[in-house]
VEXGUKOL-972620 format. One record per residue (C-alpha): x, y negated, z; residue in three letters. Coordinates in steps of 0.001 Angstrom, whole numbers. Layout:
N
<pt><u>X</u><v>Y</v><w>Z</w><nunu>ALA</nunu></pt>
...
This chain:
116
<pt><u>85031</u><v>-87678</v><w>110964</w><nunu>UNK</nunu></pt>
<pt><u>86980</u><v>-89969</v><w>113351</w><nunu>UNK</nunu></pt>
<pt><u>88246</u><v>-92935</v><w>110964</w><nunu>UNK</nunu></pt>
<pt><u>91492</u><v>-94442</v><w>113220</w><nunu>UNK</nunu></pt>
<pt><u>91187</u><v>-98597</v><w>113044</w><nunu>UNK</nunu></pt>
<pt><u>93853</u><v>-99396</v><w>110330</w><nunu>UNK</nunu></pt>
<pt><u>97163</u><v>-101202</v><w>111155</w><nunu>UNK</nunu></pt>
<pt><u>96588</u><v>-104674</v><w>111365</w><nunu>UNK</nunu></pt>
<pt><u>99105</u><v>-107383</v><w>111659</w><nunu>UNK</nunu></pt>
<pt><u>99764</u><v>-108852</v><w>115119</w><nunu>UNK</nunu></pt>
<pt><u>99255</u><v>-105712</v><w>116395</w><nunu>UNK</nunu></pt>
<pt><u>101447</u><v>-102470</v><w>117770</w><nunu>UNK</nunu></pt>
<pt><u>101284</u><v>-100129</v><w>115074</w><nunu>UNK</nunu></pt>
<pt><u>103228</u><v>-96452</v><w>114623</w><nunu>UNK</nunu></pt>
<pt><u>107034</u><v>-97831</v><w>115229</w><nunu>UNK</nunu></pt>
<pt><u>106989</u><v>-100921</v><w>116124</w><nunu>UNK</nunu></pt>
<pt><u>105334</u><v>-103007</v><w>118919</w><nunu>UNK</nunu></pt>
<pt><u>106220</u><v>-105950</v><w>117464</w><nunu>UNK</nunu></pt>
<pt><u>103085</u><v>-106122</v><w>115249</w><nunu>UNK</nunu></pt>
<pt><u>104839</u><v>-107595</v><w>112313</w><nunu>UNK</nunu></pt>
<pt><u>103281</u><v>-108194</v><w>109077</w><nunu>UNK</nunu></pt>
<pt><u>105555</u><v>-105710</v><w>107007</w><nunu>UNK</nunu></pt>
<pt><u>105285</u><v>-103066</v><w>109692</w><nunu>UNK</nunu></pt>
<pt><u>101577</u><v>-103106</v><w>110047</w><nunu>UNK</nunu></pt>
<pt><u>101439</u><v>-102588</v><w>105482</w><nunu>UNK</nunu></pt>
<pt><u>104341</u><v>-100144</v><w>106374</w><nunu>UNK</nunu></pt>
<pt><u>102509</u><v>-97975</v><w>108946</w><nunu>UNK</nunu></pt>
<pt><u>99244</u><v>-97996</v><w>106396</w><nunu>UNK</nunu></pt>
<pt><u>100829</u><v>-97276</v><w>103514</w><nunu>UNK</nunu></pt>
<pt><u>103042</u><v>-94574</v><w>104893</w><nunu>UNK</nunu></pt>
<pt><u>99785</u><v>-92450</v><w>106073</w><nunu>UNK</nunu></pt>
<pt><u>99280</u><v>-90011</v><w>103741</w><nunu>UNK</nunu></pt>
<pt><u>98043</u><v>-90050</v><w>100601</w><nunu>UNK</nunu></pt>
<pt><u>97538</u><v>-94048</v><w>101461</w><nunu>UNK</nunu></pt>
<pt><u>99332</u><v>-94984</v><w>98481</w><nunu>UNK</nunu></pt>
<pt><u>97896</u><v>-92485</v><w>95870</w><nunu>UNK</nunu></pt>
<pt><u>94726</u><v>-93322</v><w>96377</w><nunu>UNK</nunu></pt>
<pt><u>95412</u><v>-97446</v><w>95836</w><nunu>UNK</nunu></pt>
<pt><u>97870</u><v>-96099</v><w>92584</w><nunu>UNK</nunu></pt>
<pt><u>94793</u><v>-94314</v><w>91323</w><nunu>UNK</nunu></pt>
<pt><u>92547</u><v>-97158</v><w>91522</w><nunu>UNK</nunu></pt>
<pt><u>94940</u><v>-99138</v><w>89592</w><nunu>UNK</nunu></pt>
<pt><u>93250</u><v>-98941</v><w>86180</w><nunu>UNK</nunu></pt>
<pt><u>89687</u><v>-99712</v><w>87599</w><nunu>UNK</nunu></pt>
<pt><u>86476</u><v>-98304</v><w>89749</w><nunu>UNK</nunu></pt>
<pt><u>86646</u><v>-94543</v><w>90307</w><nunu>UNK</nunu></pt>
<pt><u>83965</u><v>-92394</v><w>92346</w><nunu>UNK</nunu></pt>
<pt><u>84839</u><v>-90336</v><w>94956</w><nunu>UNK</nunu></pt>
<pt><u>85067</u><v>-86634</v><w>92736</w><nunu>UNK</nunu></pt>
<pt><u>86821</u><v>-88334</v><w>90347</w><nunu>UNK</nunu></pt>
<pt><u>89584</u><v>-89945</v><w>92470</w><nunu>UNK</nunu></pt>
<pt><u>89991</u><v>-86370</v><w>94570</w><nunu>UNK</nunu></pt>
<pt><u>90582</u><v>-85302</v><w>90900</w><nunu>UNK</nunu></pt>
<pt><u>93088</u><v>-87225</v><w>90456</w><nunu>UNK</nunu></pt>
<pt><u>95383</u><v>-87218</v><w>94107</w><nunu>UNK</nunu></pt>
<pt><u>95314</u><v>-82950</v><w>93039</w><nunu>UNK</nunu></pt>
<pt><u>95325</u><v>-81169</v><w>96227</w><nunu>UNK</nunu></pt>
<pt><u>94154</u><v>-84112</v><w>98663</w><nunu>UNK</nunu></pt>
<pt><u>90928</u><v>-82767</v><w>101021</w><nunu>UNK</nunu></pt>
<pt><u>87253</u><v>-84684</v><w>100978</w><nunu>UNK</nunu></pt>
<pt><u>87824</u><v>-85541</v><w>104347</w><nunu>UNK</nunu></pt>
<pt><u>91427</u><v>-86995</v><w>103933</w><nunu>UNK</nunu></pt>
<pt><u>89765</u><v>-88727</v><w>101217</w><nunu>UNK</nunu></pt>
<pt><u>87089</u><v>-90684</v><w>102741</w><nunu>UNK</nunu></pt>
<pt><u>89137</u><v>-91088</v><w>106168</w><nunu>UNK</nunu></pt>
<pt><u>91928</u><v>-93424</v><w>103907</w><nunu>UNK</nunu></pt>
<pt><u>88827</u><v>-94590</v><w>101866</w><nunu>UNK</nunu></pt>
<pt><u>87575</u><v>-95953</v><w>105168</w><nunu>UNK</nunu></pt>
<pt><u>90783</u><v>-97191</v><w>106382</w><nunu>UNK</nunu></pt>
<pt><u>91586</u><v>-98870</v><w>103163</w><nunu>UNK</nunu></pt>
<pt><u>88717</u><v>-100732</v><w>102875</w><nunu>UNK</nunu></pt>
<pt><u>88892</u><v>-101847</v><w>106495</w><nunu>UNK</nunu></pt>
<pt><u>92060</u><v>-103430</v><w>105904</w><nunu>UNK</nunu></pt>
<pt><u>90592</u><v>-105265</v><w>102868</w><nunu>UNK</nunu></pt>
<pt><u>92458</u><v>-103301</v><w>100120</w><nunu>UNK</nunu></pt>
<pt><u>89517</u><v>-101475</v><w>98382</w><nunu>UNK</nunu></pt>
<pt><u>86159</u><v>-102162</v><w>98203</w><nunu>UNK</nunu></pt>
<pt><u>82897</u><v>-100052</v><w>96871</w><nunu>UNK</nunu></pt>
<pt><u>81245</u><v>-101153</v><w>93481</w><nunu>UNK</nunu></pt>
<pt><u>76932</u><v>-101696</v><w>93145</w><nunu>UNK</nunu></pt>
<pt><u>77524</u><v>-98293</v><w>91551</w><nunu>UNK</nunu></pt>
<pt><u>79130</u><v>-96624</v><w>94425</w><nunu>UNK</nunu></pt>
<pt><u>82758</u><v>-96426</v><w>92867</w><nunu>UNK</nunu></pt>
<pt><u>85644</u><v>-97150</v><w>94997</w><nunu>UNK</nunu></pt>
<pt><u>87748</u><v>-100226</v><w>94000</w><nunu>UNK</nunu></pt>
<pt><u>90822</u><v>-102444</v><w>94283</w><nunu>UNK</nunu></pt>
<pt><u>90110</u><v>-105860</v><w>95995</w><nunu>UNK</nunu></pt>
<pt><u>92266</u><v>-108726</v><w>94997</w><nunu>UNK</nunu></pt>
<pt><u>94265</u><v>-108207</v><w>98152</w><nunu>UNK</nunu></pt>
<pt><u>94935</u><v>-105007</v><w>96530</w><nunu>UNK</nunu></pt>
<pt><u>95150</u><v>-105631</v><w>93595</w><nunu>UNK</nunu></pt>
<pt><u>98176</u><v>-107866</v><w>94237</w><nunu>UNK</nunu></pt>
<pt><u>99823</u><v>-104984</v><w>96229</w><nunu>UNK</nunu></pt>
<pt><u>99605</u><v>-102809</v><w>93097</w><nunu>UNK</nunu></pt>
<pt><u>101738</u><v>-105821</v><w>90938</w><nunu>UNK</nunu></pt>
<pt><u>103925</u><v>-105636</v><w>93650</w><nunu>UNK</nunu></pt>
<pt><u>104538</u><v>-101851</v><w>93481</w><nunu>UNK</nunu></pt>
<pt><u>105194</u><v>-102352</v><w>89591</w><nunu>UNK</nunu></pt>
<pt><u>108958</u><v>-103189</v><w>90619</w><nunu>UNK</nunu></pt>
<pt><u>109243</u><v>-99528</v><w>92583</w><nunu>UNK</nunu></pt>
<pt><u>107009</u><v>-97716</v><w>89659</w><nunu>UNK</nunu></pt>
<pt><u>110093</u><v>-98954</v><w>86988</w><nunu>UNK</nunu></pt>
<pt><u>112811</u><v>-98349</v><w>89752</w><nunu>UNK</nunu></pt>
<pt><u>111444</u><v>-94770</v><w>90181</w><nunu>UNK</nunu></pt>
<pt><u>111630</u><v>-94477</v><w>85921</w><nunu>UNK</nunu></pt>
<pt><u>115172</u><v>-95423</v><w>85964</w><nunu>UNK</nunu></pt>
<pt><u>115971</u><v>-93259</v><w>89166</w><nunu>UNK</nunu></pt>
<pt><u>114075</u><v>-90458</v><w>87205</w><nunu>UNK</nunu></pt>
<pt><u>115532</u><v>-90586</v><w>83879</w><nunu>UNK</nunu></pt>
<pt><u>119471</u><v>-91355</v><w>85665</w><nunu>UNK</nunu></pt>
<pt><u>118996</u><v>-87851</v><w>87882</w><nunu>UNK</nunu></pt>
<pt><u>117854</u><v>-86270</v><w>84497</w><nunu>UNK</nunu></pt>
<pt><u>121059</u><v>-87656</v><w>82250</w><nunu>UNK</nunu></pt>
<pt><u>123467</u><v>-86184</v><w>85340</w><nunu>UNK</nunu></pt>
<pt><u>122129</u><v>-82904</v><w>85179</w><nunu>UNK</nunu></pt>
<pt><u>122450</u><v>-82400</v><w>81421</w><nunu>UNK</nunu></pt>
């Protein structure tokens, strides 16, 4: 497996050379299943079967290459037991998803009322 260095601030990342904070969490969280795996974690420590479990039809490999990426950036961390967790770093990111989770609800349940 060939883990790819994460995006880093102050660095060129996928779209931008300008190596801007937002850009760099944008080009991270935008690879694939990226976010899943952090919204998984939100509850607390998961192993690895258990988390693939739970992002349905996401591959081993995919897995531990984000795993590895995530946890480079500082975002998730592994547990004495060998569980994959959410640092405080990311942590905070998930509190500051909590604003898209309810817009999503409301997008959700508006879409539903206009196609009764």
């Amino acid at each position: 497996m060939t883990t790819r260095r994460p995006p880093a601030p102050g660095a060129p990342v996928r779209g931008s050379r300008t190596g801007r904070p937002v850009m760099a969490a944008l080009d991270l969280l935008g690879r694939r299943w990226a976010l899943r795996i952090l919204w998984e974690l939100r509850d607390g420590p998961l192993g690895a079967r258990a988390l693939r479990a739970r992002c349905d039809t996401m591959s081993s490999s995919v897995l531990y290459e984000r795993l590895a990426e995530l946890t480079a950036a500082g975002l998730v961390t592994r547990t004495d037991g060998g569980d994959y967790d959410l640092t405080d770093l990311g942590r905070s990111l998930g509190e500051a998803l909590g604003p898209l989770d309810d817009w999503a609800r409301t997008w959700a349940h508006t879409r539903a009322e206009r196609s009764r």
